[in-house]
C-alpha positions in Angstrom: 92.1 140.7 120.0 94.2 137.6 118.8 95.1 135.3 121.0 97.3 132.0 120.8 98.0 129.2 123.3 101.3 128.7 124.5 103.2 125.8 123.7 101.5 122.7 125.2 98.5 124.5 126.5 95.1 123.4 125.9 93.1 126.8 126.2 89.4 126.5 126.4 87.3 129.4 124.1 83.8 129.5 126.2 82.7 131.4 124.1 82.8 128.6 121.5 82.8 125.8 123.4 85.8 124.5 122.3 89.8 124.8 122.5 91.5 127.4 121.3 93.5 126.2 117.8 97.4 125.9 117.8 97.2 128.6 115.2 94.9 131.1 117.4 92.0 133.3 117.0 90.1 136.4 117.3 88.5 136.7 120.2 86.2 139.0 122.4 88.5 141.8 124.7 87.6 140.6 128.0 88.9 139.5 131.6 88.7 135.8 130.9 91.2 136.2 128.3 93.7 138.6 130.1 93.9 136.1 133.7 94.8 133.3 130.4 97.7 135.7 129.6 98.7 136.6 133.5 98.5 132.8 133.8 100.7 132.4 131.2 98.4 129.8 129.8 98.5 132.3 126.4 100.2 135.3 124.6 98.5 138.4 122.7 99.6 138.8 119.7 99.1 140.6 116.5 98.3 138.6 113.1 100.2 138.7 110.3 97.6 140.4 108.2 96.9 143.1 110.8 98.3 146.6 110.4 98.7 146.4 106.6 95.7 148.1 104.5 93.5 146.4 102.5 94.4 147.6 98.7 91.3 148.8 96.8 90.7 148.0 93.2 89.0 150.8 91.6 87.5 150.5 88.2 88.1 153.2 85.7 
């Protein structure tokens, strides 16, 4: 799932040991990460590249 911190939140990533960038991440579904949303500490979101298909180049 992607996940990005709300504006002025430092969100730690334990699973990285670090803070979860301004731009957010994928991360691991999980309950850590759903109490960060409930907490309003971060929002779920969907990247922009998500959703389209990857175009395949086929040689002929």
């Amino acid at each position: 799932m992607f996940v990005k911190p709300k504006n002025g939140r430092s969100v730690p990533d334990p699973a990285r040991g670090d803070l979860l960038p301004e731009e957010g991440r994928n991360v691991e579904e999980s309950q850590y990460w759903y109490r960060r949303e409930i907490d309003g500490d971060i929002e779920i979101v969907q990247p922009e590249n998500v959703g389209e298909p990857e175009k395949k180049v086929t040689a002929k």
